[in-house]
C-alpha positions as CSV (number, residue, x, y, z in Angstrom):
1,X,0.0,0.0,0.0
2,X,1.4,3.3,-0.9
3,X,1.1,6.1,1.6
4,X,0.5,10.0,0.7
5,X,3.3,12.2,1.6
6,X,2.7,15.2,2.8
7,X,3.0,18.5,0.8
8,X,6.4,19.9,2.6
9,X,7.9,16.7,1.2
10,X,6.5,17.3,-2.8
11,X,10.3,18.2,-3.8
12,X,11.8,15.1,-2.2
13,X,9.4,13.0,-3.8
14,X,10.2,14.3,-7.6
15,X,13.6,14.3,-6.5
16,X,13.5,10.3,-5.8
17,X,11.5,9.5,-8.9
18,X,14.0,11.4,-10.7
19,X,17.0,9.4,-9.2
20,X,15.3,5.9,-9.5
21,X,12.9,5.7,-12.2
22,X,15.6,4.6,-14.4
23,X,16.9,1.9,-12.4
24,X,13.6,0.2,-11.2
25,X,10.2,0.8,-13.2
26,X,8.4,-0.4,-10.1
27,X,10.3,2.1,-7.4
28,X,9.6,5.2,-10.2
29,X,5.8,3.9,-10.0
30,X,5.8,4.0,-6.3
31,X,7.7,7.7,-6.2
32,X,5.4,8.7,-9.3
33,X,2.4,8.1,-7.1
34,X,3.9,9.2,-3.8
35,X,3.6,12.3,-5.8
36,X,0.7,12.4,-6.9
37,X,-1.0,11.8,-3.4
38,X,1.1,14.8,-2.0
39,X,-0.4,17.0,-4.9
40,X,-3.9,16.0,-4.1
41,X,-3.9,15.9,-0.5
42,X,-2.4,19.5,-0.4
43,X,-5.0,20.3,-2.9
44,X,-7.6,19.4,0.0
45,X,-6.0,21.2,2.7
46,X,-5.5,24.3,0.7
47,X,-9.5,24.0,-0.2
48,X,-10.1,23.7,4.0
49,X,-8.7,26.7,4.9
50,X,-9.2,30.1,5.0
51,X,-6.1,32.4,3.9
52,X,-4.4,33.8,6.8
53,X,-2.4,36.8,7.2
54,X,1.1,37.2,5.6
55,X,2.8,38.5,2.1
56,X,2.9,37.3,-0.8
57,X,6.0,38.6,-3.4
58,X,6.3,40.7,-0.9
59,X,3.4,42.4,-0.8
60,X,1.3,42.7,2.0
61,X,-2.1,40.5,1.7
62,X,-4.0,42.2,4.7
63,X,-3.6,44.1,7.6
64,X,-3.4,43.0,11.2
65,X,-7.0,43.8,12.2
66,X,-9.5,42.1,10.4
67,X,-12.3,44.4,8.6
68,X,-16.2,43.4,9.3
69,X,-19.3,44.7,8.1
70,X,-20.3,45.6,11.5
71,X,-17.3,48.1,11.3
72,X,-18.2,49.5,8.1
73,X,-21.9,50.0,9.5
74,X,-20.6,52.0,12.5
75,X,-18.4,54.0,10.2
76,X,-21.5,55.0,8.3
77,X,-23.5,55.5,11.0
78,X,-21.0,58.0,12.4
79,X,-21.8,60.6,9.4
80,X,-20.6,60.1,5.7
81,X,-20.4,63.9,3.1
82,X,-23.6,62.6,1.7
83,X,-25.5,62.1,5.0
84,X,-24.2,65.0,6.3
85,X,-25.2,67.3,3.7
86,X,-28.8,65.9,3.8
87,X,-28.8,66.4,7.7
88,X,-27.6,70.2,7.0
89,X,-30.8,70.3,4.2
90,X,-33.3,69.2,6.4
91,X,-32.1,71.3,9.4
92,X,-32.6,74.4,6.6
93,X,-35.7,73.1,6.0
94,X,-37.5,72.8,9.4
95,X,-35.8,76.5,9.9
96,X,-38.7,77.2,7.5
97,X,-41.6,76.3,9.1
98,X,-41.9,79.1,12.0
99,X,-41.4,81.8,9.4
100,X,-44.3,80.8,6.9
101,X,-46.8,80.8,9.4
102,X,-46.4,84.8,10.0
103,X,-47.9,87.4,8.5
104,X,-46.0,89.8,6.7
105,X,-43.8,92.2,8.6
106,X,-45.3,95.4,9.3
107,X,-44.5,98.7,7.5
108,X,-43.0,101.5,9.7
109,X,-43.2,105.3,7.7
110,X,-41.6,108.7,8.8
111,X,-42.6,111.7,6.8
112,X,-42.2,115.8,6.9
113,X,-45.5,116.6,4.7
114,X,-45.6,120.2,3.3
115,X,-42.1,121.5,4.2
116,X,-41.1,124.5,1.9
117,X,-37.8,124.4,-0.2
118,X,-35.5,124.9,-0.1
119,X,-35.2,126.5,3.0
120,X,-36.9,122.9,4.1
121,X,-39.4,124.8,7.0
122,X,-42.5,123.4,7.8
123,X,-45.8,125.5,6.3
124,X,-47.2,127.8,9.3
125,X,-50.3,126.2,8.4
126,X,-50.2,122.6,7.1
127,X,-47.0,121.7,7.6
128,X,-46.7,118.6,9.6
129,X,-44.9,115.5,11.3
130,X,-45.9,112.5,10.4
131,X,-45.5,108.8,11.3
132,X,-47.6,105.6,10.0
133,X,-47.5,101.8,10.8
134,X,-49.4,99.4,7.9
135,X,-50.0,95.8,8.5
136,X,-51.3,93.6,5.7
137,X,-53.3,90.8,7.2
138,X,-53.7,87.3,5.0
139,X,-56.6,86.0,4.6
140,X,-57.9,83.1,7.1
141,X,-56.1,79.8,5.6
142,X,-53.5,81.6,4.0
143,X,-50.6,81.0,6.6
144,X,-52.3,77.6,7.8
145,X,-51.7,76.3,4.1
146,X,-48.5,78.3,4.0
147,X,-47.3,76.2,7.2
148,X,-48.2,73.0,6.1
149,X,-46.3,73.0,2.9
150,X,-43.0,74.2,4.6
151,X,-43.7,71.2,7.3
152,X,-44.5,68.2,4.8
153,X,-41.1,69.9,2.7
154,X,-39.4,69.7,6.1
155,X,-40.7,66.2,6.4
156,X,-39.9,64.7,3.1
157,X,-36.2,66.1,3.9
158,X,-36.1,64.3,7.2
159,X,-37.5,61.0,5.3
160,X,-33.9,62.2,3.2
161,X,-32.4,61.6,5.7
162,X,-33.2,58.6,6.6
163,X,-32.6,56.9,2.7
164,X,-29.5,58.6,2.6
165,X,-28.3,56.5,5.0
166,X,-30.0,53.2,3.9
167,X,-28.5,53.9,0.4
168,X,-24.9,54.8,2.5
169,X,-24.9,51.8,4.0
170,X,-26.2,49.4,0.8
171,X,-23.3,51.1,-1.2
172,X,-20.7,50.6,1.4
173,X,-21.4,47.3,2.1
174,X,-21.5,46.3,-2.0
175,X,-17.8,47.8,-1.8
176,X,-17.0,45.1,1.5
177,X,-18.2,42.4,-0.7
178,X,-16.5,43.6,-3.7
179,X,-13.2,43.9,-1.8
180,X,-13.8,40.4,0.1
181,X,-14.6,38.6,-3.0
182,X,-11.9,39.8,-4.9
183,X,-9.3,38.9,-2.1
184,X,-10.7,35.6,-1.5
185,X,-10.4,35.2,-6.1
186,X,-6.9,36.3,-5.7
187,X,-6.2,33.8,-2.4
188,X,-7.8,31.3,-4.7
189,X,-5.7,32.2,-7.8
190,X,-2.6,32.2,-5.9
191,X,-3.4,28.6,-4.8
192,X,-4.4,27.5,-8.1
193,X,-1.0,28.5,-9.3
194,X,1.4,26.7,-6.8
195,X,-1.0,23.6,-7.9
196,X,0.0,24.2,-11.4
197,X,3.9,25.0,-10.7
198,X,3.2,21.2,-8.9
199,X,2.3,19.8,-12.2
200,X,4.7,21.8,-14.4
201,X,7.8,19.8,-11.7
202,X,6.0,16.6,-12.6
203,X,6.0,17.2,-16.1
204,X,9.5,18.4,-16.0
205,X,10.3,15.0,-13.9
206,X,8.8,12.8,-16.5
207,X,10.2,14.8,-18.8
208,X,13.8,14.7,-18.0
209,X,13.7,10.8,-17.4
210,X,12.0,10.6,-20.9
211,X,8.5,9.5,-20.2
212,X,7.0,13.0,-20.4
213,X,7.1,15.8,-23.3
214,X,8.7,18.9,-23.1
215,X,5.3,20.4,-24.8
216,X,3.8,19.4,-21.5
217,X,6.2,21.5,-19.9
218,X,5.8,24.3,-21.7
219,X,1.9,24.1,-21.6
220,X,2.2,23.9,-17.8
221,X,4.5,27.5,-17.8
222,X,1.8,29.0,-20.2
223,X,-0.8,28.3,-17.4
224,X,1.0,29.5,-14.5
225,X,1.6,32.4,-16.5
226,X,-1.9,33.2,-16.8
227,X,-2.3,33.0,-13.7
228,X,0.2,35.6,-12.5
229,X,-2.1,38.0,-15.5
230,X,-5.2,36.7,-13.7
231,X,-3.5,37.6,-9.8
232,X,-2.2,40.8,-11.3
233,X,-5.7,41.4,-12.7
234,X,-7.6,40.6,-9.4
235,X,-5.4,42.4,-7.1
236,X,-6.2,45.7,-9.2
237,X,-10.5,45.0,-8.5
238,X,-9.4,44.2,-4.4
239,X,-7.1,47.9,-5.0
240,X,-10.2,49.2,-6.5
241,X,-12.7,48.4,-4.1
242,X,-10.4,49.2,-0.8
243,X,-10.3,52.9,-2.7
244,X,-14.3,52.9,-3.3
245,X,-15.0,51.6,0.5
246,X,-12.6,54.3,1.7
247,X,-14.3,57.5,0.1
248,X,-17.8,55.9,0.7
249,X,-16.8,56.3,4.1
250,X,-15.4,59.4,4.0
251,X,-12.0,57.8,6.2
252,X,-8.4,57.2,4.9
253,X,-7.7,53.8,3.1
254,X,-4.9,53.1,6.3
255,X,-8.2,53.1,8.3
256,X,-9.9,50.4,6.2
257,X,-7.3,48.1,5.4
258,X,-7.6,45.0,7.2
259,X,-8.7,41.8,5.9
260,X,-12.5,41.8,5.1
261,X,-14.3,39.2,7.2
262,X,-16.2,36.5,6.0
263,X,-20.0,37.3,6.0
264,X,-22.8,35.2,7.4
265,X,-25.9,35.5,6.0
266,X,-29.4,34.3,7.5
267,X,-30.0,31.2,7.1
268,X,-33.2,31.6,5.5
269,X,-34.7,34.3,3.5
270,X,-38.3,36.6,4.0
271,X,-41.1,36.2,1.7
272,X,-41.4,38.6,-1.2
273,X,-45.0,39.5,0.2
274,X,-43.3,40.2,3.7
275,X,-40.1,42.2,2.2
276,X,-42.9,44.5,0.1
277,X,-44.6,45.1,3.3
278,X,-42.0,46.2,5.0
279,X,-40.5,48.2,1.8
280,X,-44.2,49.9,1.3
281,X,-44.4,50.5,4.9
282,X,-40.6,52.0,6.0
283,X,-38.9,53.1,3.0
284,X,-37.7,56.0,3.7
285,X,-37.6,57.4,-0.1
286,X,-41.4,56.8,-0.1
287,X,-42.0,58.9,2.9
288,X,-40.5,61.5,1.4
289,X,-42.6,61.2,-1.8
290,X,-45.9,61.0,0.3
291,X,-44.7,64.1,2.3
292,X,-43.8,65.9,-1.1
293,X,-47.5,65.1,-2.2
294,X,-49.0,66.9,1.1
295,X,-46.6,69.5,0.3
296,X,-48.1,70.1,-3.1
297,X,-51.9,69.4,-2.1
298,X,-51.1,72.4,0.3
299,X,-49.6,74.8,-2.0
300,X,-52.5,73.7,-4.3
301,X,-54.9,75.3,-1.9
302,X,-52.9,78.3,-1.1
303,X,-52.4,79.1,-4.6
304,X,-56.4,78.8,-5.0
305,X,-56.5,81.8,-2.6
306,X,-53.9,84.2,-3.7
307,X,-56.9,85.6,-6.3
308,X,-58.6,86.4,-3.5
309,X,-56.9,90.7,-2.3
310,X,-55.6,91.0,1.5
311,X,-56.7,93.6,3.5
312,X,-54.1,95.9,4.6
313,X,-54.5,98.0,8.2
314,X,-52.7,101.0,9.3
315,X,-52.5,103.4,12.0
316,X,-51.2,107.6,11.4
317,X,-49.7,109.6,14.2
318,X,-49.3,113.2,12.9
319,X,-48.1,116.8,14.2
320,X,-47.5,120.2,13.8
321,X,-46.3,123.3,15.3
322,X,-48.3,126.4,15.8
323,X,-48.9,129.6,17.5
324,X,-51.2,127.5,20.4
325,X,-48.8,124.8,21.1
326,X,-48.2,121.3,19.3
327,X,-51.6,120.0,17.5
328,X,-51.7,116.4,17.1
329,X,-53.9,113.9,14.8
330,X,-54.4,110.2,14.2
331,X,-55.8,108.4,11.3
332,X,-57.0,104.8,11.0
333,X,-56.6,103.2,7.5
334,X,-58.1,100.2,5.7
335,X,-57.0,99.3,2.3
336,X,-56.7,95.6,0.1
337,X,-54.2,94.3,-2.2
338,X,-55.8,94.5,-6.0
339,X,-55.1,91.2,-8.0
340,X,-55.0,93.7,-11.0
341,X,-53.5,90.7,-13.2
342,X,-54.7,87.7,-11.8
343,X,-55.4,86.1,-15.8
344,X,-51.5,86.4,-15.9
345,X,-50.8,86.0,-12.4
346,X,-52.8,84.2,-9.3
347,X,-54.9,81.7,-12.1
348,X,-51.8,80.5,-13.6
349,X,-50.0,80.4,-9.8
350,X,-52.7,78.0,-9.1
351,X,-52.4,76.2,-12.6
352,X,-48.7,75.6,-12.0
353,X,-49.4,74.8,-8.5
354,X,-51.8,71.9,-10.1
355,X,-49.5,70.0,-12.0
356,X,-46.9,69.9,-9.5
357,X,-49.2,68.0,-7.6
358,X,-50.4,65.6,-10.6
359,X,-46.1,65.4,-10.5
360,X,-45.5,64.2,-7.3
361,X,-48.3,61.6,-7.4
362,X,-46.8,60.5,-10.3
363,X,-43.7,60.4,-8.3
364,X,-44.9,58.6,-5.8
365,X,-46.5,56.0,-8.3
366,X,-42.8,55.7,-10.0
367,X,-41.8,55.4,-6.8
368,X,-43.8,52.5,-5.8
369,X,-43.5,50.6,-8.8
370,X,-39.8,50.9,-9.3
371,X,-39.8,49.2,-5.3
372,X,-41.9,46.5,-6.2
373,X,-40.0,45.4,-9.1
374,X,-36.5,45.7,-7.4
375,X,-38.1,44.2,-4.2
376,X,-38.9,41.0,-6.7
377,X,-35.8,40.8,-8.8
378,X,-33.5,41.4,-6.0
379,X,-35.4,38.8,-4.0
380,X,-35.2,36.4,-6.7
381,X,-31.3,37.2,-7.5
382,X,-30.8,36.3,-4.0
383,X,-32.8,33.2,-4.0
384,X,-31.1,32.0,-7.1
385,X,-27.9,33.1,-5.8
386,X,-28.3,30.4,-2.4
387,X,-29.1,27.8,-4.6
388,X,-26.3,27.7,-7.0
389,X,-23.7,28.1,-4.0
390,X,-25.3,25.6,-2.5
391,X,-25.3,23.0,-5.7
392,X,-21.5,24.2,-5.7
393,X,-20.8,23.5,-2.4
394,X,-22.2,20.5,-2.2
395,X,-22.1,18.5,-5.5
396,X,-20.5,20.7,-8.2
397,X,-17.1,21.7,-6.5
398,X,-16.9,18.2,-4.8
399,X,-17.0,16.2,-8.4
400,X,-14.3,18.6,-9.7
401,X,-11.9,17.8,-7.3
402,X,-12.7,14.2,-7.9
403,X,-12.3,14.8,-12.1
404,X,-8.9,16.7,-11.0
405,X,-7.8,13.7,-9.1
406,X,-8.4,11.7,-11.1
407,X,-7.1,13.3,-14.2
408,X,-3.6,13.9,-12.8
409,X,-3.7,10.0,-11.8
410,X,-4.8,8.8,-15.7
411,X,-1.9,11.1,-17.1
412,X,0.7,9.6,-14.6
413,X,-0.9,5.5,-16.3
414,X,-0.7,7.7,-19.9
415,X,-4.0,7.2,-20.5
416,X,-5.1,11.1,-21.1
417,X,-2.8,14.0,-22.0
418,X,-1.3,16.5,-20.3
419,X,-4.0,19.2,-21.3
420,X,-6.6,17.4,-19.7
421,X,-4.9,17.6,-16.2
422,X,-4.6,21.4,-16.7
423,X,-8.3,22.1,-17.9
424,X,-9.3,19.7,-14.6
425,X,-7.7,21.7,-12.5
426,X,-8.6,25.5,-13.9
427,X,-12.0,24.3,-14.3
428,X,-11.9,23.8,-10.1
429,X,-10.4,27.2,-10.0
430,X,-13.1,28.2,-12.0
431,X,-15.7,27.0,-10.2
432,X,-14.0,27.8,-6.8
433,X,-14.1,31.8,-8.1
434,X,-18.1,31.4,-9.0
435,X,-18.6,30.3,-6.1
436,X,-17.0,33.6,-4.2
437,X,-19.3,35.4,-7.2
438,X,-22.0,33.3,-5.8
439,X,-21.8,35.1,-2.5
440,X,-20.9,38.1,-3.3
441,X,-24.3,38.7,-5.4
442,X,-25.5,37.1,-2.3
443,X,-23.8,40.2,0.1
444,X,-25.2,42.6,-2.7
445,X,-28.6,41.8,-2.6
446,X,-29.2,41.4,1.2
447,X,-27.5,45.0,1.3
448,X,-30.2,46.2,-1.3
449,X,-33.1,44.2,0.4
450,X,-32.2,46.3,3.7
451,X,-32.3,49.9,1.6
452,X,-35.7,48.8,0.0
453,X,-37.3,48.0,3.3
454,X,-35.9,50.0,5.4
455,X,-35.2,47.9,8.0
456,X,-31.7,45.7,9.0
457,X,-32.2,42.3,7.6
458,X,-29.2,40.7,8.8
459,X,-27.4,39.8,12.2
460,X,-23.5,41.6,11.9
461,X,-21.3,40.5,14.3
């Protein structure tokens, strides 16, 4: 019986076959599968693990503290540009609200009346001192319609808010995945290459004792080649999304560099009917499209009125000098604003006040729709998404291995070529990176789930 060496002792193991093959073809059968066993046992334990800290070509692979979700979330939560400058918008906007429920301010008026130039003396007989306060007075449901448009604006900007920071967190936690997946592809594709530098010094072995080809050699240094472009290639998207997650969260990339965790999603999913409830219910972007309706059913109302003239009142102190003493006089004063141009003016206020309402319902009905259908596709994404990594995980990825195994096994008795070992193995690699793609779209669409409802969907530790 032939025992599997262990990977540290790969190179020993070519080294014998290389040394004995020649003088007994049952001892180089015997190394040759020695061999073999060390490849595919390290293949295993390579599959097992999780990649650890460390450098590779000496270049760092993560940083010393790991990277969660839950830290992202709290970064977020602490204030992004984006949610700050909505906060700052809404706070200008509930300013508003005491203002538009005043009248007018009152008109204060100092005159001289019938001074004589230009000597600028007062007439003996009418000149005069005057002073006059005027006060224009809406009429009643003016500044009660005034106020509530101002709150339901104030409202819909609070409701802002509130999605600006659903939609902060969905996008920074679509740059976590982005960045995890794309470490775990290049962990993956760094693997996949020491696998194939494996096979390239069993190729070489064979070849140099002259039961191998030297195109198998060269094949097997075309593939790791590759794989360096595909390494390259994948450490450029984990670069990418380290420099997205880092302005999404408004904090230098040394403060986001550790390794991203693993996530954990629920174990099972909501309904579609429930998610919609929820989305219908909490969305915050919908709040703010039902509080821009009020808005506009207010202003609707007020704009109805402005055709209707607003009194004005008014109070006059006057005085003058004369030969008896200091006469004084007061005059009361009632007077109304004259909609002089109301075709051109007031009706067409309340016309344009109109179809801004018929456009925020229409809003709102966008609005809705455009939920319902992302609620359903990014429920069913997700759904799909479970499936296929679990048909990975459990039969797909599993019979792979086995064709790899195998493969490498048949090439060593000569019964398949050298290719076939190599397309084995980069179709595990292959399937191994789908399956990090698998759960990336699944991080993506529990992330989107939670902006459409409203509501945190998932447990981070």
């Amino acid at each position: 019986m032939t025992v599997c060496a262990p990977r540290s002792h790969l190179v020993i193991a070519i080294r014998y076959l290389e040394n004995t093959i020649m003088r007994s073809s049952s001892l180089g059968f015997i190394a040759l599968r020695s061999l073999a066993c060390a490849l595919v046992l390290s293949t295993a334990v390579v599959d097992a693990q999780e990649p650890t800290a460390g450098t590779t070509s000496g270049r760092p692979v993560i940083a010393q503290q790991p990277l969660t979700l839950a830290h992202v979330y709290a970064a977020v939560d602490r204030g992004t540009p984006r949610i700050r400058a909505s906060e700052a918008l809404a706070r200008a906007a509930r300013a508003r609200v005491p203002g538009a429920t005043r009248p007018p301010d009152p008109t204060l008026q100092f005159g001289l009346m019938n001074y004589m130039l230009p000597e600028l003396a007062a007439d003996p007989l009418i000149g005069m001192r005057q002073l006059q306060l005027m006060q224009m007075v809406p009429l009643p449901g003016k500044l009660a319609a005034a106020g509530r448009v101002v709150r339901a604006r104030a409202d819909a900007a609070e409701s802002r808010v509130a999605d600006a920071r659903w939609t902060a967190r969905a996008t920074a936690a679509m740059s976590f995945y982005e960045r995890w997946g794309a470490e775990r592809q290049v962990s993956i594709a760094l693997e996949t290459r020491r696998l194939l530098e494996d096979v390239e010094a069993i190729a070489t072995s064979m070849y140099r004792v002259g039961t191998g080809r030297q195109v198998d050699v060269l094949r097997a240094r075309v593939e790791i080649a590759r794989m360096d472009e595909d390494v390259e290639r994948m450490r450029a998207m984990s670069e990418g999304a380290h420099a997205r997650l880092a302005a999404e969260l408004d904090m230098p990339m040394d403060s986001v560099s550790g390794a991203p965790s693993a996530p954990a999603f629920p174990h099972t999913i909501p309904s579609r009917d429930s998610l919609l409830t929820l989305a219908f219910e909490n969305r915050p972007m919908l709040a703010a499209g039902l509080a821009e309706v009020k808005a506009a059913a207010a202003e609707h109302r007020l704009a109805a009125r402005e055709r209707w003239p607003d009194p004005q009142l008014g109070v006059q102190y006057a005085e003058r000098s004369t030969a008896m003493g200091t006469e004084r006089m007061g005059s009361l004063m009632i007077g109304a604003t004259i909609p002089l141009w109301a075709g051109s003016r007031q009706l067409r206020l309340r016309d344009e006040a109109a179809a801004m309402r018929e456009m925020t319902e229409a809003d709102l009905a966008a609005m809705r729709a455009d939920t319902r259908g992302r609620v359903t596709e990014v429920h069913t994404a997700l759904a799909s998404s479970r499936r296929l990594a679990t048909l990975y995980r459990g039969t797909v990825l599993p019979q792979a291995e086995a064709a790899a195994a195998s493969s490498l096994s048949a090439y060593r008795a000569g019964d398949v070529d050298f290719m076939t070992v190599v397309e084995n193995r980069m179709t595990v690699n292959q399937y191994r990176m789908e399956l990090i793609a698998l759960d990336v779209s699944q991080g993506n669409a529990w992330a989107e789930l939670e902006m459409l409802a409203g509501r945190t969907l998932m447990v981070t530790p």
